[in-house]
Structure formats: C-alpha cells, structure tokens
KEFITOR-713350 format. One record per residue: x, y, z of N, C-alpha, C in turn. Coordinates in steps of 0.1 Angstrom, whole numbers, padded with zeros to 4 digits, always signed. Each point is the difference from the previous one (the first is absolute). Layout:
N
XYZXYZXYZ...
***
This chain:
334
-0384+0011-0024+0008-0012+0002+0002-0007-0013-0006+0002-0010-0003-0010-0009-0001+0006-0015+0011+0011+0003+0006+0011-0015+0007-0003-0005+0013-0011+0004+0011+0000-0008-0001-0012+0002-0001-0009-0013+0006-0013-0007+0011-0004+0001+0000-0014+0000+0012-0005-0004+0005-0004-0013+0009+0009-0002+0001-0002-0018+0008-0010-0001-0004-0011-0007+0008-0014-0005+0015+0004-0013+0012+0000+0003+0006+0003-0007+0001-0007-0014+0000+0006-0008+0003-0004-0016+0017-0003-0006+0000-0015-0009+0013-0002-0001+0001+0008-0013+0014+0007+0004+0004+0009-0015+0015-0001+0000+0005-0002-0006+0015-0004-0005+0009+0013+0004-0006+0009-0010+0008+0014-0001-0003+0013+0014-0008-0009+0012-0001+0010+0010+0012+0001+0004+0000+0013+0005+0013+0005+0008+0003-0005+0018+0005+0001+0006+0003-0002+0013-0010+0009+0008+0002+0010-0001-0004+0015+0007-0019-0003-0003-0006-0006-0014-0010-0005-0003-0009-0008+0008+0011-0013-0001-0004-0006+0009-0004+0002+0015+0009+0004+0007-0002+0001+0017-0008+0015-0002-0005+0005-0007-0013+0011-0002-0014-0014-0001+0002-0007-0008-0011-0012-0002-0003-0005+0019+0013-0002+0006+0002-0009+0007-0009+0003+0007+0000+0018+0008-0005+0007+0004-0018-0003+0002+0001-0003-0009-0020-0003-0003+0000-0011+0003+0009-0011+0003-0004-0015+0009+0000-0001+0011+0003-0014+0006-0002-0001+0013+0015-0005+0008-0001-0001+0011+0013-0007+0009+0010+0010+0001+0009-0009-0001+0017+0003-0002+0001+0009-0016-0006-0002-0007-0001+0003-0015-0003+0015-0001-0009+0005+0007+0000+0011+0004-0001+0010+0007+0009-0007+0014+0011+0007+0006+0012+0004-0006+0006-0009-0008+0009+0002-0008-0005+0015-0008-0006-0001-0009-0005+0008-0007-0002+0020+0009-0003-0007+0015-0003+0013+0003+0013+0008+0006+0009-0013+0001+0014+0009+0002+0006+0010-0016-0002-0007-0005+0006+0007-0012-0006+0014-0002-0016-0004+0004-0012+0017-0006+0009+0007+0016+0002-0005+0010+0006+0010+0013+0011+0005-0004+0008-0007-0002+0016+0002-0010-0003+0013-0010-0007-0001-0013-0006+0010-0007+0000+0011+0008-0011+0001+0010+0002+0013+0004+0007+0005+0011+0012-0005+0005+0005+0005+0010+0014+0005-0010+0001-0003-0015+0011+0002-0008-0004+0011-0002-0016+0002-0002-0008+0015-0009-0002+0007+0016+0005+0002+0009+0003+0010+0014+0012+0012-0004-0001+0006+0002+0013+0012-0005+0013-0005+0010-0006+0001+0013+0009+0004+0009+0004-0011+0007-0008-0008-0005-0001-0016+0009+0015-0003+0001+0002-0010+0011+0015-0008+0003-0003-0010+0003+0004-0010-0012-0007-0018+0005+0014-0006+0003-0005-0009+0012+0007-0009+0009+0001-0015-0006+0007-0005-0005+0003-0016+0001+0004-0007+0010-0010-0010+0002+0009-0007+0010+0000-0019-0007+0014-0003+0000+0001-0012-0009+0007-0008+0011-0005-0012+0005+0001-0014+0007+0006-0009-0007+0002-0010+0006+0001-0013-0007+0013+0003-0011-0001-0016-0006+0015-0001-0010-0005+0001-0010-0004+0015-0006-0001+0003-0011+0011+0000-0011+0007+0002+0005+0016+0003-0012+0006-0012-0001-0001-0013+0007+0004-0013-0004-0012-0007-0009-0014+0006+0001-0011-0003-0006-0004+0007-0017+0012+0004+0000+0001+0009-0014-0009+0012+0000-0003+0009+0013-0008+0013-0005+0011+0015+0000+0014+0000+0004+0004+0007+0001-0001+0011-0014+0002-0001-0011-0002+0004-0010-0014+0007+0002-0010-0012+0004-0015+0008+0001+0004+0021+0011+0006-0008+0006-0004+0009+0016+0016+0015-0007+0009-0007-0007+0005+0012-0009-0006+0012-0010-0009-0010-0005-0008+0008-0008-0008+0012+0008-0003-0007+0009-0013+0009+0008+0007+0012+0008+0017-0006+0005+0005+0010-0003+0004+0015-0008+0003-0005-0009+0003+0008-0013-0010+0008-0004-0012-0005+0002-0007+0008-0010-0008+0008+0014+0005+0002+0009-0004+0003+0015-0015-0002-0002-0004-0008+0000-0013-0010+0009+0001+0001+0010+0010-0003+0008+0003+0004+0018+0010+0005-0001+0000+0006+0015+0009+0009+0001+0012-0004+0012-0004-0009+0007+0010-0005+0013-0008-0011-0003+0010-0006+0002+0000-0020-0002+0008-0001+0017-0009-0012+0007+0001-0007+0011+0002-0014+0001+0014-0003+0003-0004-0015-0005+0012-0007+0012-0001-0014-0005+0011-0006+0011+0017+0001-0003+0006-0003+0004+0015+0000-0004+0004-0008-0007-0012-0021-0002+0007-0010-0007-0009+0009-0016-0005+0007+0001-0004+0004-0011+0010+0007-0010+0002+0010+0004+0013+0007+0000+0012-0006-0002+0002-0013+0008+0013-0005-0001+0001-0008-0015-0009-0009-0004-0004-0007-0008+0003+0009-0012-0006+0012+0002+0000+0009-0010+0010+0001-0007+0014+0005+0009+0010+0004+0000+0011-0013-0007-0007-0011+0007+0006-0013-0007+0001-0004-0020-0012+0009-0003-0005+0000-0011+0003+0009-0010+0002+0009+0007+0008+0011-0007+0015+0000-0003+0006-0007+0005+0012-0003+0004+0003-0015-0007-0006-0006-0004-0004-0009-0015-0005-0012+0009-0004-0004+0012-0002-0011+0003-0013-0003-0007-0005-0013+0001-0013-0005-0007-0008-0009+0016-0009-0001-0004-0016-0007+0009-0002-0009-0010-0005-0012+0002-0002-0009-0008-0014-0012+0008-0008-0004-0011-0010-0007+0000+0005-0016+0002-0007-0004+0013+0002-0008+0005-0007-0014-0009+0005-0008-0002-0007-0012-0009-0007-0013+0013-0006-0007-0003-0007-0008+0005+0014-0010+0007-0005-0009+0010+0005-0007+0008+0016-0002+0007+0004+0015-0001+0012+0002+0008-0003+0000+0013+0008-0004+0009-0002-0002+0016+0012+0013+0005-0008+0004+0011+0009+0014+0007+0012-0007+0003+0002-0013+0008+0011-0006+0000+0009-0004-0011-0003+0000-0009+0008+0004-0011+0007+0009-0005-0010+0011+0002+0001+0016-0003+0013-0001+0008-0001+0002+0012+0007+0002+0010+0014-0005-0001+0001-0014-0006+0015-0006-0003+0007+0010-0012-0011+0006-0006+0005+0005-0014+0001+0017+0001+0001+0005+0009-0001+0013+0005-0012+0005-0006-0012-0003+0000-0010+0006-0011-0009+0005+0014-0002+0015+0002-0012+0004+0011-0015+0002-0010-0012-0004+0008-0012-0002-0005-0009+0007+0002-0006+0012-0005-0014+0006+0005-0008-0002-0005-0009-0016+0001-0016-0006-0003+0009-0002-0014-0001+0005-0012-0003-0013-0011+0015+0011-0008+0005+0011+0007+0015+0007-0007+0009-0003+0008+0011-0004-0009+0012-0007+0004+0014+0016-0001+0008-0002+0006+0014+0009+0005+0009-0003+0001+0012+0000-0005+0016-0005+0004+0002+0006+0010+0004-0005+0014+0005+0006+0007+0014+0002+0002+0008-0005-0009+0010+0003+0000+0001+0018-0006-0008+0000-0007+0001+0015-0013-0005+0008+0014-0010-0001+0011-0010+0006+0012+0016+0003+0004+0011-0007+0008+0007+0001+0008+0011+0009-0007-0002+0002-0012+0014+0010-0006-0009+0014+0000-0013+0001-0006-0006+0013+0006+0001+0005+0015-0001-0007+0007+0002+0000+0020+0016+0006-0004+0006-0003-0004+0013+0000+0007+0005+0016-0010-0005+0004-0013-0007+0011-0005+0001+0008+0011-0009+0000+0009-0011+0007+0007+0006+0006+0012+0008-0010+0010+0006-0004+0008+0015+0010-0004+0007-0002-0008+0015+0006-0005-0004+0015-0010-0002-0002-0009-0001+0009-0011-0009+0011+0006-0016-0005-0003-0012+0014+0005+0006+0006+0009+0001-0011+0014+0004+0007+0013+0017+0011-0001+0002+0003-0011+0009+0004-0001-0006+0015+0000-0015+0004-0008-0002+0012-0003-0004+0005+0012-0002-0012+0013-0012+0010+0012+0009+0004+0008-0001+0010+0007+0002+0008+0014+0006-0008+0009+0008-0002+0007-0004-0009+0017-0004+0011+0010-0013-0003+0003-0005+0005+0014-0014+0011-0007+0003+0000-0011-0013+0012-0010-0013-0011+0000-0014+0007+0009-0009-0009+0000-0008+0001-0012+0001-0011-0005-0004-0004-0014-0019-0001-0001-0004+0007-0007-0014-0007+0001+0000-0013-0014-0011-0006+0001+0001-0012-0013-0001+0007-0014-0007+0011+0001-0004+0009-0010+0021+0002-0011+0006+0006+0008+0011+0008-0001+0008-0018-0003-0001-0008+0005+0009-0011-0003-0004-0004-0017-0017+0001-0003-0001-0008-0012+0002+0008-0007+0000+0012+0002+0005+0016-0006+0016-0003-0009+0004-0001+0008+0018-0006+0000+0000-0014-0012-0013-0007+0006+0005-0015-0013-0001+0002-0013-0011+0013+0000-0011+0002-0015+0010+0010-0005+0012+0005+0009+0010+0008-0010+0010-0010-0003+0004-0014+0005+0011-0007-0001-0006-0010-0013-0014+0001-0003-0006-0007-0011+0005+0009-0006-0007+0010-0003-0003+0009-0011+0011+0002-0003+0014+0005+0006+0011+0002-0004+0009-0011-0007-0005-0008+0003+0007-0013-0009-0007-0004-0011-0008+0005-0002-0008+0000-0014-0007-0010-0004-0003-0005+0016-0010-0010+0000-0017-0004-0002-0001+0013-0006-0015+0005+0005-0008-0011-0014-0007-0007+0008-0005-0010-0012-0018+0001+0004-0006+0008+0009-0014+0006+0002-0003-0002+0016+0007-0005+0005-0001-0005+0014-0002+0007+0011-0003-0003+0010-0002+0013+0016+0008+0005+0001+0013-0001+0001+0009+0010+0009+0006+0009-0010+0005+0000-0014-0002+0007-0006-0010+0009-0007-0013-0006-0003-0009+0006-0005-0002+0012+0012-0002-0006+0014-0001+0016+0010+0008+0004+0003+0014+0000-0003+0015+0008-0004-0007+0008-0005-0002-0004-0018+0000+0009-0009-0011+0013+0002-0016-0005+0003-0004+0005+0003-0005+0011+0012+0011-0005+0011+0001+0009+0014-0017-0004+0009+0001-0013-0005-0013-0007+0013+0005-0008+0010-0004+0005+0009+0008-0005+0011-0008-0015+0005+0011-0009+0007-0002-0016-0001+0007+0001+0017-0010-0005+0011+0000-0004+0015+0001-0018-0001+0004+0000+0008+0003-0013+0002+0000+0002+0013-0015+0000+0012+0005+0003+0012+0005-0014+0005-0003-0008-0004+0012-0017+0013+0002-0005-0008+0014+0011-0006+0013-0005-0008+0007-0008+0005+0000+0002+0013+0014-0009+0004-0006-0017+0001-0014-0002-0008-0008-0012+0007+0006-0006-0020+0009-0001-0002+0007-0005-0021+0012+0005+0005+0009-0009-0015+0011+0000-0002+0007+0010+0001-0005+0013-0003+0004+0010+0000+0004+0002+0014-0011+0001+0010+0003+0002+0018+0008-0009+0004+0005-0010-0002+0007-0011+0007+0013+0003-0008+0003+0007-0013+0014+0000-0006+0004+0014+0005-0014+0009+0001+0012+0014+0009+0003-0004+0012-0006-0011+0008+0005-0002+0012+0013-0007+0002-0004-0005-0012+0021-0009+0000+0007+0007-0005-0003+0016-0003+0013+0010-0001+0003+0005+0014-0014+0001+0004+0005+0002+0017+0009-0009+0006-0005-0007+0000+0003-0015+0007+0019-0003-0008+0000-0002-0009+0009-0010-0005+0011+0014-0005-0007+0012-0004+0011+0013-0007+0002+0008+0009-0002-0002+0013-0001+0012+0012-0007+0013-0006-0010-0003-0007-0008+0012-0007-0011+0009+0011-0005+0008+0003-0011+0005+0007-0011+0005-0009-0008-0007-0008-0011+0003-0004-0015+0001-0001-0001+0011+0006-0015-0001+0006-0011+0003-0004-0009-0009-0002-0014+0002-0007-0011+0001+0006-0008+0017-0001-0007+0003+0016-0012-0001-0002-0007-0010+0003-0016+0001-0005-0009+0014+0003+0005+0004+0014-0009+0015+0000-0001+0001-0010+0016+0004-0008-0001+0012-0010-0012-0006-0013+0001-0007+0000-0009-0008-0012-0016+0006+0006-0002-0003+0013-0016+0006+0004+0002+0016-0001+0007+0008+0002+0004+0015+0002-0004+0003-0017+0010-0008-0014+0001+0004-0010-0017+0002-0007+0000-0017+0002-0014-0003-0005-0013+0012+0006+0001+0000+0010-0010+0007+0006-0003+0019-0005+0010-0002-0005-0001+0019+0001+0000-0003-0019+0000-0008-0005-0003+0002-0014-0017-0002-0001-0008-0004+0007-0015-0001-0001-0003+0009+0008+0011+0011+0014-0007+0012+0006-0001+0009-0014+0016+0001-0007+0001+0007-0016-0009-0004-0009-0009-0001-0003-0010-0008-0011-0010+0005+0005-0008+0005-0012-0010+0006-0005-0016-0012+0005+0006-0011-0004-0014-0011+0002+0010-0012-0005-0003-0011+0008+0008-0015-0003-0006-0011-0002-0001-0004-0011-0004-0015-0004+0007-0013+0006-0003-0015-0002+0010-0008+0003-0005-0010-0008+0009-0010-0001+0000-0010-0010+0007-0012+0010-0005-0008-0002+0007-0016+0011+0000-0010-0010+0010-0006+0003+0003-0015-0004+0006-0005+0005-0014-0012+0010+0007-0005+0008-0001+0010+0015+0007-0008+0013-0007+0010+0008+0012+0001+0009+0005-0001+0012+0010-0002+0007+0007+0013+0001+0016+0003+0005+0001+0011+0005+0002+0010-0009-0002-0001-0014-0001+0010-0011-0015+0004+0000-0008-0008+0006-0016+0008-0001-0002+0006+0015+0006-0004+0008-0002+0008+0014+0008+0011-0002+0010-0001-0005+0011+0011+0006-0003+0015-0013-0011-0006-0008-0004+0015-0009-0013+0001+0009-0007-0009+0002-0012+0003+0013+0001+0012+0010+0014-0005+0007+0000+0007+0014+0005+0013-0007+0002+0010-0012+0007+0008-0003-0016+0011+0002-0011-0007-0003-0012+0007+0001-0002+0006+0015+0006-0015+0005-0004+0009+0016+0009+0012+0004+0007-0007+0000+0014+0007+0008-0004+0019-0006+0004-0003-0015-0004+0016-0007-0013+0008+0006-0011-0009+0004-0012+0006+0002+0000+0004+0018+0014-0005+0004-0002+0006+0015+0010+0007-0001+0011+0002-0008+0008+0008-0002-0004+0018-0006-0011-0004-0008-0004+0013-0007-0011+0003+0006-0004-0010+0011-0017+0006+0006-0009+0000-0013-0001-0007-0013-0004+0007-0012-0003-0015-0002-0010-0008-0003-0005-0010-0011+0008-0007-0009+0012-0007+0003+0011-0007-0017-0005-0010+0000-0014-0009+0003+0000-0012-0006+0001-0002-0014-0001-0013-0007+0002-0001-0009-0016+0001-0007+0001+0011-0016-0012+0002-0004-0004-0014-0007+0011-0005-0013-0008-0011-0002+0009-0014+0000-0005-0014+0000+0007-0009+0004+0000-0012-0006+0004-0008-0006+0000-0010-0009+0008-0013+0007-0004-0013+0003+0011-0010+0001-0004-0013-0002+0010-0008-0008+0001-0014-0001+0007-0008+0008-0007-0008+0008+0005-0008+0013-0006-0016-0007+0005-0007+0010-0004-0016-0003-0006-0004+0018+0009+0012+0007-0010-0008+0013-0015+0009+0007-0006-0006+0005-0011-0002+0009-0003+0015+0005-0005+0003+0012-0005+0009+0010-0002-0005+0011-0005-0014-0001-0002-0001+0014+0008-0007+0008+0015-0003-0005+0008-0003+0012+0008+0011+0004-0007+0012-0001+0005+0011+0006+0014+0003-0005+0005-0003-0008+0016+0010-0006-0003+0008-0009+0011+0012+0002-0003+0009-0006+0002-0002-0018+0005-0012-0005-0001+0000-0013-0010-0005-0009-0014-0007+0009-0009-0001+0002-0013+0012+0001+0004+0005+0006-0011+0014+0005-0004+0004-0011-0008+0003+0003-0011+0008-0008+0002+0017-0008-0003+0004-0006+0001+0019-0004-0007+0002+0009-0010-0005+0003-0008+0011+0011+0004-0005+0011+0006-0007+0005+0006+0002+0012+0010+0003+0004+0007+0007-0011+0008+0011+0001-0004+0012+0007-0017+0001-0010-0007+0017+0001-0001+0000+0020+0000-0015+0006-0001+0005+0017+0014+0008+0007+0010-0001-0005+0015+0001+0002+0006+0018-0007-0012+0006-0007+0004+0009-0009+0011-0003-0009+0000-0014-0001+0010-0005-0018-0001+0005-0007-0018-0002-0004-0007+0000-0014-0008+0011+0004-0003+0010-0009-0011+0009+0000-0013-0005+0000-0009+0000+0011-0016-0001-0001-0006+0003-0012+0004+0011-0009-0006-0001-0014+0008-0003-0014+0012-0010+0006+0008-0007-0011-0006-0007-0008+0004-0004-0011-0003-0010-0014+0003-0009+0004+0000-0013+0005+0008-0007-0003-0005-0012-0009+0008-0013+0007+0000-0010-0015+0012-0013+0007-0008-0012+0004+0009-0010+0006-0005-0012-0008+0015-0009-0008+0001-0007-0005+0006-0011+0005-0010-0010+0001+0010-0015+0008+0007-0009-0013+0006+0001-0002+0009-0001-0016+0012-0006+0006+0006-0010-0010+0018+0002+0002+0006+0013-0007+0005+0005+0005+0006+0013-0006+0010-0006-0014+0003-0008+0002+0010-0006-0016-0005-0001-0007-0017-0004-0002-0009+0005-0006-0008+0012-0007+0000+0005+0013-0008+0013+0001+0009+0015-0011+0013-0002+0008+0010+0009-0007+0002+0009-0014+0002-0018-0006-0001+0005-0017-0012+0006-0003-0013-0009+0008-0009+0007-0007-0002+0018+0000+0004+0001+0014-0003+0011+0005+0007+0013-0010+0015-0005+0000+0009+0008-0007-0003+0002-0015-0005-0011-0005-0005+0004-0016-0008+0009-0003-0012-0008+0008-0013+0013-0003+0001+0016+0007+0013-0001+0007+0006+0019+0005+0002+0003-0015+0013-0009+0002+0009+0005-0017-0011+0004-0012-0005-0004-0002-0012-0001-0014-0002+0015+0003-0004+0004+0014-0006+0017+0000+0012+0008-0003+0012-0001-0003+0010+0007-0002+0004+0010+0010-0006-0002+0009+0000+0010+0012+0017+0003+0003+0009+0014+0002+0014+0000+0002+0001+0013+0011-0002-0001+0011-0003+0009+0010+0019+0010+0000-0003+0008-0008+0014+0005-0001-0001+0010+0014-0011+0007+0005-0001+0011+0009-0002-0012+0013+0006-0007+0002-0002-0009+0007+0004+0011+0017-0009-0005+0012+0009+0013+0013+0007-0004+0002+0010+0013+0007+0016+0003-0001-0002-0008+0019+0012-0008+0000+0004-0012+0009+0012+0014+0008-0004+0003+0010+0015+0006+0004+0011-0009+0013+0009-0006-0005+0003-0013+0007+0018+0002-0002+0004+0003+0010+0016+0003+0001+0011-0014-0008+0005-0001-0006+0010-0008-0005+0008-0004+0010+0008-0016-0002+0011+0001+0010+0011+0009-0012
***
C-alpha cells in the first residue's frame, strides 16, 4: 500500500508539456488523472491495429479548441470524431472567415440582443454573419444533396469538409482537416443546430426532400468497431457523442457474438455520477453494459475540457507520434 510516493513537483522553466503531465502522474487529484490520460493516450497510439474513437460535447469550436481537435485529426490521434452539429456548424462558420469573440465585462443579454450579438457564457457571435451561413446551407449546400437519398450525418459533413477544402479554406479546422485526411465526422442529432433547421428550410421553403437517416449513422458507426482489430475511446465531455460511440460496443458485440468492447478508455467530464446521466457515468460502469472492457485502462478526469485540451494536445505533440498506417475506414462516399 505504501510503495509509491507522492512526488512534490519541482518548478523548472524549460520543462516541456509532455514533462510535465508525466510529473503530474506522480501527484494527486485531478492533477493526476489528467496525467493518466495522456500515459493511456501513449499507449493506445503505440497499439498497431488500434481504432480510437472521439467523442467531443459541448461548444468547443466557439471556445477556441477547434484547431486543437484538427490537429488530432491530422496527425491521426483519432480516427472517427463524434461530435454535435453546433460543433460542426460553428466550425464551418470559421472556416468560411467568421470570427467568436471574447465577451468583456458588464454587457447585458438585453443588449446583446438589440445589437444582434448571440452569447455562449463569456463568447460573443454576429448573428447577422450566423444567418448568411443558414441561408448558405439552406440554398447553396442543399444544392449538392439528393432529394429522397438517405443521408447519414457522416456523408453530410463528408460533403462540407469538400465545400471547405475546395475553396481553399483549410486554415487547420474539423471539417477540413477530416476531408483531407479521410476521418470520418457523425454528427448523430444534426438536425438538433443550424445546420438541421437550414436543411429543413430547403424542405420546407425550396420544396427540397432531404433526408437525414439516423439508422444509417448507428448501421455506419457500428460495423467500423465490428471492422477493428481492438478500439480505444477518448470523451470530451459526455452526451450523445459519448453514448452513441458507447452503444457501437454493444450492438457490434451482439452483432459478431464476439467481445467489441472498448479495450481502453480515457474521459474529461465536469459532471457527477450520481445523478445518473450518462455524461456523468463512470468507465466502469460502462464495463456492466459491455461498453468498456473488464480489463480496460482507463482514466477519468473531472476537468473543464477548455483546459484540459491544450494540455492534452501538447504533451501528444512533443512525442511526435504521426500514425501514417492508421486502419483502413471502409465507408461509402455520397
């Protein structure tokens, strides 16, 4: 019980990132949870055959991590990104030159609101610049889809990350960075952002029929972890990007009669366990559900992830790690 110390970390100017959360490792709390995601991270990169899962929550890309979550793209860190649609949409706002901006002390939302300014906690938005992307979305995109071809979300952000990339917008961001590099990006309750309410006003307002079929999103997702050798996961944040790579364990493992939980597991949440939601829950109570593998690694950090991120992403970067044999995704194009 009474083998490993707690090593008091030492201040040094010239330590590296990747240094540090190795130091972290040897403390206590939050400090080295943090630390044990990163040593999980390490070796699920050093797996041959491994296929890691992101699942990203929350308003990261108005919070300035999209670049983070590009990077991890690019240098395939993960390999399928799960995230929401205002994530994605935001994204796409950015790419496309809009800006997010830091909110300064003592503005009132009723102000905001006279001035077209929308507010997420302390980042400010023109919604006038929001409503010319919608209308983008709505006329133009909807120009490249099918009427009546059921769209999974995968195959829609498929379609934006070539409408980036092709315009030579690629400035490190989501939807191009998994263009470029052919990682596929779910968005299973798209239609829950701007994106789902502007294809609806092609329906609605362009006599468009455009259909976006969540099966297909559980059918896609699911047979890429039956195809996988062994699967890792990574969370940020919890909600339907951390359930919906969750249930891909089950489903696959009654699909193949064969064991696909997830081998190892890493996540940074800010809520609880015991008000029973799933973005709360525990790794191991996953392992009751066949999520998580009974003899998984894992590693749960109660962190803000706008925090956690950079850290996380530096001290990868530092190992130079560049998974070029990254596994082959086999996933139909629209």
């Amino acid at each position: 019980m009474l083998r490993r110390p707690v090593d008091p970390i030492e201040v040094n100017a010239k330590k590296t990132a990747s240094t540090i959360l190795d130091e972290m490792c040897l403390t206590a709390f939050q400090a080295r949870a943090l630390g044990e995601i990163v040593k999980i991270w390490r070796k699920m990169l050093a797996e041959k055959h491994i296929l890691i899962w992101l699942g990203l929550a929350g308003a990261m890309t108005p919070a300035g991590m999209r670049k983070i979550i590009g990077f991890l793209i690019e240098r395939r860190m993960v390999d399928v990104l799960v995230t929401t649609g205002a994530n994605i949409y935001h994204d796409l706002y950015e790419a496309f030159g809009g800006r997010h901006y830091r909110k300064t002390c003592g503005l009132k939302d009723e102000t905001l609101k006279v001035e077209g300014v929308n507010r997420i906690y302390d980042v400010l938005v023109e919604e006038n610049k929001l409503c010319k992307l919608d209308a983008w979305i709505e006329k133009d995109f909807a120009e490249k889809l099918t009427d009546g071809y059921p769209y999974s979300s995968r195959e829609i952000i498929h379609l934006l990350g070539e409408c980036v990339s092709s315009s030579k917008k690629n400035d490190g961001g989501i939807l191009a960075s998994a263009y470029q590099a052919e990682v596929p990006v779910f968005a299973p309750a798209l239609p829950d952002s701007s994106i789902g309410f502007s294809l609806m006003y092609a329906n609605r307002r362009r006599g468009r029929n455009i259909v976006v079929n969540g099966s297909k999103d559980v059918e896609e997702s699911v047979r890429i972890t039956e195809d996988s050798s062994i699967t890792g996961v990574v969370y940020v944040g919890g909600g339907v990007p951390k359930n919906f790579i969750q249930q891909t364990a089950v489903i696959a493992s009654y699909q193949t009669k064969r064991d696909r939980s997830h081998k190892y597991a890493v996540q940074v949440t800010m809520d609880r366990p015991f008000w029973g939601g799933l973005s709360g829950s525990t790794l191991e109570e996953g392992k009751s559900w066949g999520k998580i593998s009974t003899s998984a690694k894992v590693a749960t950090c109660y962190m803000d992830a706008s925090i956690a991120l950079p850290l996380i992403a530096h001290a990868l970067a530092e190992e130079k790690v560049n998974r070029k044999m990254a596994p082959p995704i086999s996933l139909e194009q629209p």
